[in-house]
SEBAGU-347922 format. One record per residue: residue in three letters; x, y, z of N, C-alpha, C, O in turn. Coordinates in pm, whole numbers, plus 50000, padded with zeros to 5 digits. Layout:
ALAXYZXYZXYZXYZ/...
//
This chain:
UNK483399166576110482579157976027483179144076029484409144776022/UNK482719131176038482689121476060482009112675905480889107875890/UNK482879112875831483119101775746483829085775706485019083475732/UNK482939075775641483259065875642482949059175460482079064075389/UNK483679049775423483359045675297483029030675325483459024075420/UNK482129026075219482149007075229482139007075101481369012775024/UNK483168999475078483608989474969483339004274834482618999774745/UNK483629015374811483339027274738481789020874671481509021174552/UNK481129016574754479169016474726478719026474777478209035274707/UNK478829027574955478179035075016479229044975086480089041675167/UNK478919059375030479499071675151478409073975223477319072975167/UNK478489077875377477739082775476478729092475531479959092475532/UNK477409104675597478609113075680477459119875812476259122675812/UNK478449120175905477679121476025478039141576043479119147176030/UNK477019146276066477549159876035475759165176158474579161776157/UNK476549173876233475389183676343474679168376404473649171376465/UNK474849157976406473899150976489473389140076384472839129576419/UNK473649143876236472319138176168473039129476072474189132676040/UNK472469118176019473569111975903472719117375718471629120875672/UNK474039114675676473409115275518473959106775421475189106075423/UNK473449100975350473579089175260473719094475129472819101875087/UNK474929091075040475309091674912475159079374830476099076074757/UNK474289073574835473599063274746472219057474680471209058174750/UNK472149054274604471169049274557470279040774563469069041074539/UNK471439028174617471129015574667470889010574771470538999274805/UNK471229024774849471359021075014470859031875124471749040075147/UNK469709033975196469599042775286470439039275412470049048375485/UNK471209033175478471739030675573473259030875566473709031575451/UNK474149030475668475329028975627475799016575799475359017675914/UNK476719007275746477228996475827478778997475799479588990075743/UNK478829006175844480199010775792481179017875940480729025576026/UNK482679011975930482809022876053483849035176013484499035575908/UNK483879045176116484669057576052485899051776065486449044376147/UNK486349060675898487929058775902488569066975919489759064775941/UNK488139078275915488669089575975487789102276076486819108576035/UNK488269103676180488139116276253488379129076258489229129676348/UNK488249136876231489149152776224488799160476337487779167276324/UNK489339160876433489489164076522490289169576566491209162976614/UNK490369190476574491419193576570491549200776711490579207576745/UNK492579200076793493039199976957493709209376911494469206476819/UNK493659225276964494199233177009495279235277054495149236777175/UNK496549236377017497769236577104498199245277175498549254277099/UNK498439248777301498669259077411500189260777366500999251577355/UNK500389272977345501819283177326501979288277463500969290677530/UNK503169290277511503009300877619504319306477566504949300977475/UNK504699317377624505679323277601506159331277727505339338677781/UNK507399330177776507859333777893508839348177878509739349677795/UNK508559354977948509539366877921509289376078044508179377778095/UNK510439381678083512059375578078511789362778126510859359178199/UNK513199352578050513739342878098515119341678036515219336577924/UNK515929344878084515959338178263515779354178357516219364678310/UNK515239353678458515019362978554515349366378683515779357178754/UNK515259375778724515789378778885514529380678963514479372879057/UNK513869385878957512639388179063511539385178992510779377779054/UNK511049389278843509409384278823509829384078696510599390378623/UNK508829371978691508739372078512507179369878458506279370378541/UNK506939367878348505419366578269505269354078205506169347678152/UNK503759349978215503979335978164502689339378030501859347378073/UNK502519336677944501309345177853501229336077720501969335777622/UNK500219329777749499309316577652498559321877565498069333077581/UNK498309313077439497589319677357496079315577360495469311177262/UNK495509317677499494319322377498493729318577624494389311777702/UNK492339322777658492199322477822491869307177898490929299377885/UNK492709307177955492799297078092491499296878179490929307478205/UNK491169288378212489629285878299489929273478443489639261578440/UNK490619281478565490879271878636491959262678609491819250578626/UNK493239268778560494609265678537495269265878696494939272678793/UNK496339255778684497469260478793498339254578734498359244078669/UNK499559266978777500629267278785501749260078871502119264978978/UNK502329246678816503219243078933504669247578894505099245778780/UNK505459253779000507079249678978507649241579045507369238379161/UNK508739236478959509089225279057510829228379030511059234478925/UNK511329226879065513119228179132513779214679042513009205279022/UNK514909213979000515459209778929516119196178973516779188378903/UNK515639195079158515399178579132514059173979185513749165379267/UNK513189184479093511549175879099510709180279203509519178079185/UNK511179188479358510489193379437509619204779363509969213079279/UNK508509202679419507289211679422508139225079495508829222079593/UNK508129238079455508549245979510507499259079472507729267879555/UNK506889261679418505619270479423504369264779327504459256679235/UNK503499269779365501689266879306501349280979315501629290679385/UNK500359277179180499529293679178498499286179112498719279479011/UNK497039287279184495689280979146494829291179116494889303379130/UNK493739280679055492579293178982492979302078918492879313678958/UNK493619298378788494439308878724492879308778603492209298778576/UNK492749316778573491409324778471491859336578390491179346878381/UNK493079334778328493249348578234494329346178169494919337178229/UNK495179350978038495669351177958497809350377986498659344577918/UNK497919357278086499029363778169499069360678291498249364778373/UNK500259351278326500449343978484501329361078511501429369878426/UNK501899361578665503239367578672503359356778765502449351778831/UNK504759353178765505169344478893506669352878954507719355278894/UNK506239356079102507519361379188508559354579200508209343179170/UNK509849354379232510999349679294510659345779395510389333879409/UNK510559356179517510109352679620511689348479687512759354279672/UNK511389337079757512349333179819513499319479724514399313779787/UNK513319317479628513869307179540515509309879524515829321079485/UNK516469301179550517229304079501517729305779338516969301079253/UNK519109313179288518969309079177519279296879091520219290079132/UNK518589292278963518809278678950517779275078822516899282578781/UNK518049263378777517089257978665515649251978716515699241178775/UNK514259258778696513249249478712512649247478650512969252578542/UNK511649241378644510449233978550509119239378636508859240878756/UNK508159242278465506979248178545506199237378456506429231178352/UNK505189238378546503339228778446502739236078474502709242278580/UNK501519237478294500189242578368499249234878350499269228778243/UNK498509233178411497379224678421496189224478409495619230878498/UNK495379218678318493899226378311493389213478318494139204478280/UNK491839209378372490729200378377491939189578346492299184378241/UNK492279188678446493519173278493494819170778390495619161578407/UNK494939181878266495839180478172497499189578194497859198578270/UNK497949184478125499319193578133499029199577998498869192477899/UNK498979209677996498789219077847499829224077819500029225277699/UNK501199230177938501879234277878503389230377997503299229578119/UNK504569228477921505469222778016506519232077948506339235477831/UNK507759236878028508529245178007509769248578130509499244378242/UNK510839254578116511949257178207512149273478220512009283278147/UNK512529270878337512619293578379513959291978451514399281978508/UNK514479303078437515919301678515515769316078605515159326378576/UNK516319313778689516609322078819518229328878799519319323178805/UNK517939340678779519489344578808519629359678891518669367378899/UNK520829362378943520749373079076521129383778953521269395778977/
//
């Protein structure tokens, strides 16, 4: 909801598309919003195990639509991608990585939603 005051004469509030006027004196409002409420979702993930030897779980609180996964190595190289991620629970392999500190991003519709560190150990 999208509310604004002028001079405490006129309240207006913008609500489904439509405005509504709290006055007597005034059908209109020339007023701009002073406040927004606009509430953004914050992506949790939670990693477990970490730190790990061969696989671990990456698991957000809620479903991903065309996420990827970057890791990157602890001086900044890109060292694995996992695209078109669409579900709740990454797993990401070892694979060939040595062990060591990295940094992962996930990424949704051009954003970083969630940033975090995984450790590699034998």
């Amino acid at each position: 909801m999208l509310t604004c005051s002028c001079i405490d004469v006129l309240t207006c509030n913008l609500q489904n598309d439509s405005t509504y006027y709290f006055s007597r004196n005034y059908n209109y409002c020339l007023c701009y919003p002073l406040e927004v409420n606009e509430k953004e979702e914050k992506v949790i993930a939670e990693i477990s195990p970490n730190p790990f030897s061969a696989e671990t779980s990456i698991t957000v609180n809620g479903n991903l639509n065309n996420a990827t996964l970057t890791v990157y190595n602890s001086i900044g190289q890109q060292v694995k991608q996992i695209k078109n991620i669409n579900k709740q629970t990454i797993s990401i392999q070892r694979d060939n990585l040595p062990n060591g500190l990295y940094f992962i991003t996930l990424t949704q519709d051009n954003k970083a939603i969630v940033s975090n560190k995984l450790i590699i150990v034998n």
